[in-house]
GUTOR-662787 format. One record per atom (N, C-alpha, C): x, y, z. Coordinates in steps of 0.05 Angstrom, whole numbers, plus 5000, padded with zeros to 4 digits. Example, Ala and Ser with C-alpha at 12.3 -4.5 7.8 and 13.67 -1.06 7.14 Angstrom:
BEGIN
526448865156
524649105156
526449345156
525749555142
527349795143
525850015157
This chain:
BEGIN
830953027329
831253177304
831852977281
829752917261
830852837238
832453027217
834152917213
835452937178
834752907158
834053037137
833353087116
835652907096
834752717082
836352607068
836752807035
839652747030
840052907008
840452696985
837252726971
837252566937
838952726917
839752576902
841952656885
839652796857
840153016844
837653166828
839853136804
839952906791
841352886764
839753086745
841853316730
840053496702
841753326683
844153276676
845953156649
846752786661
846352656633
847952406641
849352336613
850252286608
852252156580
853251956584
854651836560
857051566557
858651726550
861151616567
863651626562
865851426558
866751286547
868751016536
867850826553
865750816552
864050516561
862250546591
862950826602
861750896630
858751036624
856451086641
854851286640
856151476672
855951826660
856552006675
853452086679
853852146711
851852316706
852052526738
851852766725
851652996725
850253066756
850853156780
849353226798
849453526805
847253616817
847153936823
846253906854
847854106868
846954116892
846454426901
844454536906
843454796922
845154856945
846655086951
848555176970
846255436981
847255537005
845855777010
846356056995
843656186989
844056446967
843456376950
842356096941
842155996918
844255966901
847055846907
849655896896
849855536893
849855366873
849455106865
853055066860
853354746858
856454596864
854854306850
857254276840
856854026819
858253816820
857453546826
858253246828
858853136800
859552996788
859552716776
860052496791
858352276785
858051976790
857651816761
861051716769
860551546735
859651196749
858751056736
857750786737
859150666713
859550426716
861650276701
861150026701
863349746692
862749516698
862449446720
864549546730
866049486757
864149556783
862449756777
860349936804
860450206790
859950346813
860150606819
861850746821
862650996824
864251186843
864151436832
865151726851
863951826857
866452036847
867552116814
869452296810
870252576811
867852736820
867752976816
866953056848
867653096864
866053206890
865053506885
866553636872
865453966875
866754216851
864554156835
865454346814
863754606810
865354806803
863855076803
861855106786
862354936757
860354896735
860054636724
857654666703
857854336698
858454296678
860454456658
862954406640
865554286645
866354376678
868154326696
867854136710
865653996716
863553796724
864853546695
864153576684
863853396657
867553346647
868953616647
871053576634
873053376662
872753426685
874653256710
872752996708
870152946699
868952666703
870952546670
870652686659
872752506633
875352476632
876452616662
878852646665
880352376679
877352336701
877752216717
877651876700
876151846684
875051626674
877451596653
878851766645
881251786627
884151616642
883651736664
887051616690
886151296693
883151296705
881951036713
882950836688
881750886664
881850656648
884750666625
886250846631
889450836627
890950536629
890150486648
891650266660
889849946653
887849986645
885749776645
886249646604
């Protein structure tokens, strides 16, 4: 049995204080979708949002996240 690999279907990407966000949607059963951010930066990647109900909520914890991160920087 293969596995179906899961590509990431970016709809939104922006800048945020020097990062690009961008926006992922994922298909649940019932057609009921959950929302990622992956911000990219100097530094690499990572992966701030695992699971948001919307992608306002999606966007506002990716600036949240990028807000704690570069606090200290």
């Amino acid at each position: 049995m293969m596995i179906e690999p899961n590509y990431p279907q970016i709809i939104l990407s922006f800048a945020y204080r020097g990062c690009k966000v961008e926006i992922d949607r994922d298909e649940l059963n019932e057609g009921h979708c959950i929302y990622a951010a992956w911000v990219n930066h100097d530094r690499g990647c990572a992966i701030a949002v695992i699971n948001a109900v919307t992608i306002i909520d999606a966007v506002r914890q990716a600036k949240q996240w990028i807000d704690r991160i570069y606090q200290f920087v």
